[in-house]
MMTF fields as JSON, N, C-alpha, C and O atoms, coordinates in Angstrom:
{
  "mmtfVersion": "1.0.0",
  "mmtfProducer": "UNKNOWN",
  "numBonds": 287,
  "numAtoms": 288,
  "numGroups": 72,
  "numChains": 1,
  "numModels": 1,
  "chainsPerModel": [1],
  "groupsPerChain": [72],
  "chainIdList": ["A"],
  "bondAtomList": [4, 2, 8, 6, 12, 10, 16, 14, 20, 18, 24, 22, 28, 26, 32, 30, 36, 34, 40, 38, 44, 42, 48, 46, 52, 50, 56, 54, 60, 58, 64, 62, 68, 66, 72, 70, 76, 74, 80, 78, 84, 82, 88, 86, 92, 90, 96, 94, 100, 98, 104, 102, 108, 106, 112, 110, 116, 114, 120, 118, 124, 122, 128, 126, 132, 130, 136, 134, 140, 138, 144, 142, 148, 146, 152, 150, 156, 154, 160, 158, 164, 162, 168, 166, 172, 170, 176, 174, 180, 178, 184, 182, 188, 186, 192, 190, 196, 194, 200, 198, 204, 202, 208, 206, 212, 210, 216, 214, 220, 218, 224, 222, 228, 226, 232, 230, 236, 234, 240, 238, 244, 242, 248, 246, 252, 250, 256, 254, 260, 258, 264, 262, 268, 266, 272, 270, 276, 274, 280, 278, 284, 282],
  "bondOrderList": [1, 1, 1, 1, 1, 1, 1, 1, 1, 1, 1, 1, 1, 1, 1, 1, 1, 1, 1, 1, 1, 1, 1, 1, 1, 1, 1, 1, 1, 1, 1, 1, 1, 1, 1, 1, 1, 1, 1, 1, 1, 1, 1, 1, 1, 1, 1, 1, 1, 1, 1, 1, 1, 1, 1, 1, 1, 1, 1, 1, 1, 1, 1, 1, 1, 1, 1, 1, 1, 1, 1],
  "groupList": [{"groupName": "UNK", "atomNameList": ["N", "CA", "C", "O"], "elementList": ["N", "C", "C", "O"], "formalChargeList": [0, 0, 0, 0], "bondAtomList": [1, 0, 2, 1, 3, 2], "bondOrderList": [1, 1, 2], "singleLetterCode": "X", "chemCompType": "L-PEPTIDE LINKING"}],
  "groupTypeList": [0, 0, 0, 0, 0, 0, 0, 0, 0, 0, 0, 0, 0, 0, 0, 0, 0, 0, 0, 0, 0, 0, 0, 0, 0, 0, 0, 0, 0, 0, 0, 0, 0, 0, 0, 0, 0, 0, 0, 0, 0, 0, 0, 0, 0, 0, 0, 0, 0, 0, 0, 0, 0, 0, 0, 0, 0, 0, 0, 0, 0, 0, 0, 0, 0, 0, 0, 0, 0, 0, 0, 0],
  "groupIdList": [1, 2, 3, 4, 5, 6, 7, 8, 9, 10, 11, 12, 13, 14, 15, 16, 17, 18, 19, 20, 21, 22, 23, 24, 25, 26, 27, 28, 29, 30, 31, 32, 33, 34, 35, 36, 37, 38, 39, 40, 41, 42, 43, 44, 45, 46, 47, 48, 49, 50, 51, 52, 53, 54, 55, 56, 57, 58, 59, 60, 61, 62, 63, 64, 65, 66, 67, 68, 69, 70, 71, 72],
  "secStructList": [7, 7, 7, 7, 7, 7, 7, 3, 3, 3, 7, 7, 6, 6, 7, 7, 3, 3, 3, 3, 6, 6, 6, 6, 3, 3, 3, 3, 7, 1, 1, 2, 2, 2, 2, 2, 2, 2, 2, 2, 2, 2, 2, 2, 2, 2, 2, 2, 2, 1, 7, 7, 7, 7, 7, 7, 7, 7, 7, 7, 7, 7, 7, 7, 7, 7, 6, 6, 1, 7, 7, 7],
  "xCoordList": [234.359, 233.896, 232.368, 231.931, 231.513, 230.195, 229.9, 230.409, 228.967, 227.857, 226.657, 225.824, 226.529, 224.956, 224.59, 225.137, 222.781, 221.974, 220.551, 220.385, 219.529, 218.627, 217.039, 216.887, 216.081, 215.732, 213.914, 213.209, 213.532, 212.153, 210.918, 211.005, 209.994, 208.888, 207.954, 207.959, 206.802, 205.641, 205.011, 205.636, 203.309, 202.872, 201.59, 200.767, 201.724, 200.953, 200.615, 201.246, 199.061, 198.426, 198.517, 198.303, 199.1, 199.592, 200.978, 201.557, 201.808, 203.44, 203.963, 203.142, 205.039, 206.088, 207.019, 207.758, 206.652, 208.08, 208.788, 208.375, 210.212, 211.354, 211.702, 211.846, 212.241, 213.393, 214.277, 214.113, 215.664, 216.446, 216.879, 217.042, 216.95, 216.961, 218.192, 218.398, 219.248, 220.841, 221.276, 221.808, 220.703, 220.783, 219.729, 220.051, 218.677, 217.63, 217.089, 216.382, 217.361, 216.865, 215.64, 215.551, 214.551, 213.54, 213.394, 213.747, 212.873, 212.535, 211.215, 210.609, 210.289, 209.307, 209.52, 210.444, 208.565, 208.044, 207.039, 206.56, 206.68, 205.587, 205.548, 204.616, 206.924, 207.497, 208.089, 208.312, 208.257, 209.46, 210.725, 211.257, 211.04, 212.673, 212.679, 213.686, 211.894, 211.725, 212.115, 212.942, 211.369, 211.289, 212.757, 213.219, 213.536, 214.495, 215.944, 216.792, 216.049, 216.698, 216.763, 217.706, 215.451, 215.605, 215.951, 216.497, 215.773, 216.273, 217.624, 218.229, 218.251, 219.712, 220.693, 221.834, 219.901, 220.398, 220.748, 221.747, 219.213, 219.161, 220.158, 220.732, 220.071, 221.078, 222.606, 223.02, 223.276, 224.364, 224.648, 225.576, 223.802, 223.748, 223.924, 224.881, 223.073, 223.358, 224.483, 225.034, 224.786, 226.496, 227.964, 229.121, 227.427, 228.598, 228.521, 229.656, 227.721, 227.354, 227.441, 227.57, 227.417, 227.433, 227.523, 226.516, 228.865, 229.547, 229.512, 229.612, 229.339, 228.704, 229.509, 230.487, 229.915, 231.16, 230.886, 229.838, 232.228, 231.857, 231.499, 232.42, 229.909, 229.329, 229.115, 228.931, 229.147, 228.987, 226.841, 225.897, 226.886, 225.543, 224.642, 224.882, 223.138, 222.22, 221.632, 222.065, 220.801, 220.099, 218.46, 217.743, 218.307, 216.461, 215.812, 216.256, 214.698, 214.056, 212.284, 211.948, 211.43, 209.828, 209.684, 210.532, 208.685, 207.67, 206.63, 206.429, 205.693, 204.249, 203.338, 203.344, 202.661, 201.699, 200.102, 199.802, 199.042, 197.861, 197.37, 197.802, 196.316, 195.308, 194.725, 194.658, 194.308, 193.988, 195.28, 194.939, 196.663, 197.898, 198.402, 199.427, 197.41, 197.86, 198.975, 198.825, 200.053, 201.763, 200.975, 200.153, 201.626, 200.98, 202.789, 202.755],
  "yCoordList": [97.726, 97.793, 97.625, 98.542, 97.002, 96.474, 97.477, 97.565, 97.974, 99.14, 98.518, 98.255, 98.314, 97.808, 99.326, 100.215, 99.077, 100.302, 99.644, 98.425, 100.641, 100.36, 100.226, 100.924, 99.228, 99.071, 99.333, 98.419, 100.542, 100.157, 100.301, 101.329, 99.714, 99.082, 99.575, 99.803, 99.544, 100.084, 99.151, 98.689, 98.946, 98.609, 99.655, 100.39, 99.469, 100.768, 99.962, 99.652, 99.591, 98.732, 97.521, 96.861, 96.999, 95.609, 95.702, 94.682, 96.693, 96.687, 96.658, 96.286, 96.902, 96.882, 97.902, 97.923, 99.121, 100.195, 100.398, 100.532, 100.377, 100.635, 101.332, 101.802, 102.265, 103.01, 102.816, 102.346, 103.398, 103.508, 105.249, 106.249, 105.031, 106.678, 107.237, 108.409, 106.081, 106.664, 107.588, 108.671, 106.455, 107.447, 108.095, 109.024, 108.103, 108.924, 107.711, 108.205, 106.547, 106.006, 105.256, 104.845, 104.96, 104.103, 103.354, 103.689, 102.202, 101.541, 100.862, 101.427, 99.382, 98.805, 97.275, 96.979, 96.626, 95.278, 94.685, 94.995, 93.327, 92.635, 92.107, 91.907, 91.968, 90.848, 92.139, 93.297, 91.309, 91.82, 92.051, 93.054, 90.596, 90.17, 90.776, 91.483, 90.984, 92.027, 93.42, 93.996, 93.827, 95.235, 95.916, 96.981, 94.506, 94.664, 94.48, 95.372, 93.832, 93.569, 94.549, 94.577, 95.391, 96.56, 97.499, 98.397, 97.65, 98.96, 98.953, 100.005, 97.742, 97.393, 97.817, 98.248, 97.546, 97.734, 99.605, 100.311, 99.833, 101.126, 102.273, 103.264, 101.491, 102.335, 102.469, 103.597, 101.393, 100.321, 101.502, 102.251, 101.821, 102.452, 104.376, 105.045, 104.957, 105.664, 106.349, 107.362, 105.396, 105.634, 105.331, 105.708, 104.586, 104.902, 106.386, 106.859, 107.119, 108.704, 109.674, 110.869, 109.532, 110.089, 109.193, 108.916, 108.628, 107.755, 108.702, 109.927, 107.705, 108.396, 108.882, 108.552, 109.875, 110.485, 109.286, 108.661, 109.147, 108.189, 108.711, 108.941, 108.971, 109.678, 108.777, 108.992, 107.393, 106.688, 105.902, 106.222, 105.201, 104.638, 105.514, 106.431, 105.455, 106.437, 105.441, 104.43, 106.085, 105.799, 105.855, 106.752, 104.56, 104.492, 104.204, 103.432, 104.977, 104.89, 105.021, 105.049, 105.081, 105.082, 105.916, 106.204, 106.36, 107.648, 107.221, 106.012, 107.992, 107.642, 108.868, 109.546, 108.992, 110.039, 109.709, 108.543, 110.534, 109.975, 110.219, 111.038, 109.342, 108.977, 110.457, 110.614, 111.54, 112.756, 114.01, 115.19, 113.66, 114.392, 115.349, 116.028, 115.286, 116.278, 115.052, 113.854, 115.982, 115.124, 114.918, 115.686, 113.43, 113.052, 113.27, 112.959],
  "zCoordList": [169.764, 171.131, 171.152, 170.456, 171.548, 172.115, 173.726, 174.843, 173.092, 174.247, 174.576, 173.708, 175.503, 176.036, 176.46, 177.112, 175.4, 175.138, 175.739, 175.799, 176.185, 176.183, 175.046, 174.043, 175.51, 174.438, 174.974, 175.402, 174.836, 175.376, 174.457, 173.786, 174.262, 173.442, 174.748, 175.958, 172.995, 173.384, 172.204, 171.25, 172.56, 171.777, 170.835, 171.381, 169.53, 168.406, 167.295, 166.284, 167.856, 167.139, 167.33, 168.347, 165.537, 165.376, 165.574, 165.202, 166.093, 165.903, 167.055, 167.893, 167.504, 168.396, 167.871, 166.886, 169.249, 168.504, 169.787, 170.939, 169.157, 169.858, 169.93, 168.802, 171.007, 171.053, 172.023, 173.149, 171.252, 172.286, 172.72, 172.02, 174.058, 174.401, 174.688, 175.003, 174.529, 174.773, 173.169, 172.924, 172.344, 170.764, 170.499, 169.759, 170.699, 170.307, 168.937, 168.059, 168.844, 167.366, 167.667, 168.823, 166.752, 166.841, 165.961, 164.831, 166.185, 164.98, 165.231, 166.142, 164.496, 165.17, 164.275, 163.517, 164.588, 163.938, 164.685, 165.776, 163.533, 164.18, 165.702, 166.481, 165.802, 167.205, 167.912, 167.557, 169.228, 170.008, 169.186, 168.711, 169.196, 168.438, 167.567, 167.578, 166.456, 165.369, 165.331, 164.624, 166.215, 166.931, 167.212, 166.804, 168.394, 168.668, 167.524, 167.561, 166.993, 165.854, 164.477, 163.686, 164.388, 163.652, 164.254, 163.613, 165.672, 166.271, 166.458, 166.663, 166.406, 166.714, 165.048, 164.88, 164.347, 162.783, 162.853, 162.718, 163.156, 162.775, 163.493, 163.041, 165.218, 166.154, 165.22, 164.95, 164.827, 164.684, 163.657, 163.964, 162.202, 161.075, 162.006, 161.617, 163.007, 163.328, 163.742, 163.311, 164.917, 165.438, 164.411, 164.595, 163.403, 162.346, 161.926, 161.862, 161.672, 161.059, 162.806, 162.539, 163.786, 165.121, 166.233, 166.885, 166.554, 167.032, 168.721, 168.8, 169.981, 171.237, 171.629, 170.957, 172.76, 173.367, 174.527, 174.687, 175.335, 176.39, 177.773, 178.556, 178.235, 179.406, 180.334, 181.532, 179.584, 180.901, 180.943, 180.221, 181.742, 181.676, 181.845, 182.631, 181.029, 181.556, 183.067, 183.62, 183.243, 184.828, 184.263, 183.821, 184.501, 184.028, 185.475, 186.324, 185.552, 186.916, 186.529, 185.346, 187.437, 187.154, 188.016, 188.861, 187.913, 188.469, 188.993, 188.879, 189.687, 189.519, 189.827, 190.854, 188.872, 188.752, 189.042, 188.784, 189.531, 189.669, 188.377, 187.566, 188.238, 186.841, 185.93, 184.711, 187.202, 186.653, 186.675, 186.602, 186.773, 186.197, 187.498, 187.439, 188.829, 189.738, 190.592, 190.836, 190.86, 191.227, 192.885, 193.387, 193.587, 194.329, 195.583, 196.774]
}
């Protein structure tokens, strides 16, 4: 069975790090595709050792906070 997970990047430094937040796994590389392709290994290697219960899709949304941290 095939799960569509999310994949969100940040950039740290010269790298590209991934995580995904449905497993909790990270990984990085030089590239995007990189980035993404190790985090996919690493998830893939995870859920064989803690395989997901089925909860259903998470819900990703944005915020917005002001520059000095007081909630607007």
């Amino acid at each position: 069975m095939k799960r569509t997970l999310t994949a969100v990047l940040d950039r740290e430094g010269d790298l590209i790090v991934a995580t995904c937040p449905e497993a909790g796994t990270v990984s990085q590389g030089q590239t995007i595709e990189q980035a993404i392709a190790n985090l996919r290994e690493a998830t893939q290697l995870y859920l064989e050792e803690f395989p997901f219960e089925d909860t259903g899709r998470s819900i990703i949304t944005t915020f917005e906070v002001s520059e000095h941290g007081a909630a607007t």
